[in-house]
N, C-alpha and C positions, 0 to 999 in steps of 0.2 A: 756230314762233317765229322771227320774224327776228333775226341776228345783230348784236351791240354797232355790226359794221361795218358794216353795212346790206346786204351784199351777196350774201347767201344766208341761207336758210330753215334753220332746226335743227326734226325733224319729232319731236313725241315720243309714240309708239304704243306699243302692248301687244306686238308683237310684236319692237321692241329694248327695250322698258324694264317689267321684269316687274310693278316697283310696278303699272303704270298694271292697274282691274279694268275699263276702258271706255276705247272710242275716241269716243266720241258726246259732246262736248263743247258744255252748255249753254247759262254764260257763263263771263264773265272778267272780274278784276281786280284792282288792286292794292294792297298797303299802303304804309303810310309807310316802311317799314325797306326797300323794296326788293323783297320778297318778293311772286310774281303766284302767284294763287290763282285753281283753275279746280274749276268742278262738272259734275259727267255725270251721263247717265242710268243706274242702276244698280249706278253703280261708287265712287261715294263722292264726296269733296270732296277736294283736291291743293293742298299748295303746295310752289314750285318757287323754291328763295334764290338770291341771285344768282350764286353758287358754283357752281350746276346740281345741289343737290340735293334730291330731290325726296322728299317726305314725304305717305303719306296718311291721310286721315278718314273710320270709317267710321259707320254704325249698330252698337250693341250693346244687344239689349234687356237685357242687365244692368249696364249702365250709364249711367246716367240724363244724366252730361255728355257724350254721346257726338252725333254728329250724328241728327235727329229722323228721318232717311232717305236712303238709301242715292242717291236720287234728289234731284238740284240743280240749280234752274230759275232761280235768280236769286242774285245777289250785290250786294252793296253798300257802300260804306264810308261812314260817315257823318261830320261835323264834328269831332267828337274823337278821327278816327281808327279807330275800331272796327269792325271787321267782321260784315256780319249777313249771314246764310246761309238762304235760304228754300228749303225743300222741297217734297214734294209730301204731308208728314204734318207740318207746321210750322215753323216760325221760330226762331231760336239765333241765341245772339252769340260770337263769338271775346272769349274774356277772353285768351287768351296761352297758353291754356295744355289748358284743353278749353273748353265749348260749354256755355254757359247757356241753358236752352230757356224758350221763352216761351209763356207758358198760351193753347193753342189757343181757352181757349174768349172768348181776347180777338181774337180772329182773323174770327169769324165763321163762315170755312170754312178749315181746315188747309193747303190747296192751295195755297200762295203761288205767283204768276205771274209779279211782278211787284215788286221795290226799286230807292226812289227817294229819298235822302238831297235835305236842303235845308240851306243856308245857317245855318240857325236851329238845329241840329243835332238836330231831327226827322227820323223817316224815314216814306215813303208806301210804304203796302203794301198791294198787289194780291194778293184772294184771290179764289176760284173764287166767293162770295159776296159779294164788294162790297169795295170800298175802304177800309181804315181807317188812320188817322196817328196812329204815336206820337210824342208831343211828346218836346221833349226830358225833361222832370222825367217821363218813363216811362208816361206815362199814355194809353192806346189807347181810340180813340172812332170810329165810323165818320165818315166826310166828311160833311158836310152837306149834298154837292149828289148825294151817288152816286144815289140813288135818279131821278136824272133822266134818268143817262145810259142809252142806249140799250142799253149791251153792259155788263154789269158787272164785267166781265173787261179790267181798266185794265193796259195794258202798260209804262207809261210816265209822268213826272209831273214837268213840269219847270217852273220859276220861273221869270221873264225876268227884263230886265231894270229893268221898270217893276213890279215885285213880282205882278206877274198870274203864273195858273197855267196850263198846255197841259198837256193831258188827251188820251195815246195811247189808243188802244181799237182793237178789230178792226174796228167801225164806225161811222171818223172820228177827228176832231179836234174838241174842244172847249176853250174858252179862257174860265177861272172870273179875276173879276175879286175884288177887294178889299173886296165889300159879298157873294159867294157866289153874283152872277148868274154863270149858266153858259148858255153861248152856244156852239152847234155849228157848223163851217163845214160846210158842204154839200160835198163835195168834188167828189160825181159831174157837178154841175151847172157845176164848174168844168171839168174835165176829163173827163166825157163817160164816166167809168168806172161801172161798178156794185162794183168792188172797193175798198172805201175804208178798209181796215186799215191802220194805220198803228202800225209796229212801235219804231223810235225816233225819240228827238228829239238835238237839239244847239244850243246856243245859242255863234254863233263870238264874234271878239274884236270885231267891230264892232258887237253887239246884234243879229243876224239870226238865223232858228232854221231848223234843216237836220230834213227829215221823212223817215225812210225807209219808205217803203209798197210796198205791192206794185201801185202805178203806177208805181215809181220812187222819183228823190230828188226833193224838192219842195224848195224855198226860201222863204223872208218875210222878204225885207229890212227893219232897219232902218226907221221910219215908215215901217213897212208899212200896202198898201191893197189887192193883191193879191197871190196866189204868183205863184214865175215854177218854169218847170222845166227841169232842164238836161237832161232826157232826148232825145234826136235823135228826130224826127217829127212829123207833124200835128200830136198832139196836144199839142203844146207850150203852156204857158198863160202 
């Protein structure tokens, strides 16, 4: 964690801080009170107030608000605030106080990959099974376009600024417009790779969207018409 003052790291490991049961940190993020919540691989769910104390969540099979697994592969906060926690045996919400778990069998497959809050204070969830969106009035449906995409394992799900949607996947980018056409960018053909996983997004303050993949970082300005890429090399696009 970088420090208030920007000029050094505060490193926080198992071996000075005994709370932590894993160093292997999945994701990150934060809520409205200040407080950064982190998930690992086997070691539970963490949050850390701004005070620097650190609190954790674990699984308990006998207690049903406890977290769905001990394993935590995505986080999220959504439009009201709320925090939802996907694992690799299901989905819960932070009420404040413990974890309201959500009926797998609205999920598809248990295996969540992937949370993607929108605007509209829905959330996109990525399972080892396919895509599904809870609205906000709580009601879970699969997408309508998942069945087309190539990899069904969505990493990623983010709105622009012209209310279209960018659809990360392990392979590629796909951009679903406002009538559910879904249209894939070719990437390899752009850039000459065969590895076109594309792990996040980011939309900056001018309307452009930042791609992180494993060619690099990609970019789309703005009335975009092609990427550009800041990576050094030939294969710059």
């Amino acid at each position: 964690m970088l420090d208030p003052a920007r000029e050094h790291f505060v490193h926080w490991q198992r071996k000075t801080h005994s709370e932590l049961q894993s160093d292997d940190v999945f994701t990150i993020t934060g809520t409205r009170d200040g407080a950064i919540w982190f998930g690992t691989y086997a070691g539970g769910l963490y949050r850390l107030d701004s005070d620097g104390t650190l609190r954790g969540f674990w699984h308990d099979p006998k207690q049903a608000d406890s977290l769905p697994s001990d394993t935590v592969i995505a986080l999220a906060v959504d439009a009201t605030g709320t925090l939802w926690v996907g694992t690799i045996d299901g989905l819960a919400r932070w009420n404040g106080s413990s974890f309201d778990r959500i009926d797998n069998a609205n999920l598809t497959q248990p295996l969540v990959v992937s949370l993607s809050a929108d605007a509209k204070g829905g959330l996109w969830i990525g399972t080892r099974g396919g895509l599904v969106y809870r609205s906000p009035d709580g009601q879970i449906a699969p997408a309508a376009w998942r069945d087309r995409l190539a990899d069904p394992n969505v990493l990623r799900v983010l709105a622009d600024t012209r209310g279209e949607h960018w659809v990360a996947t392990n392979k590629g980018i796909y951009r679903v417009d406002d009538t559910a056409h879904l249209a894939p960018l070719v990437l390899q053909h752009m850039l000459g790779k065969s590895d076109t996983a594309v792990h996040d997004m980011l939309i900056d303050h001018e309307g452009g969207i930042w791609f992180a993949s494993r060619m690099g970082l990609l970019h789309l300005p703005p009335g975009w018409r092609r990427f550009a890429s800041p990576n050094p090399g030939p294969e710059d696009g």
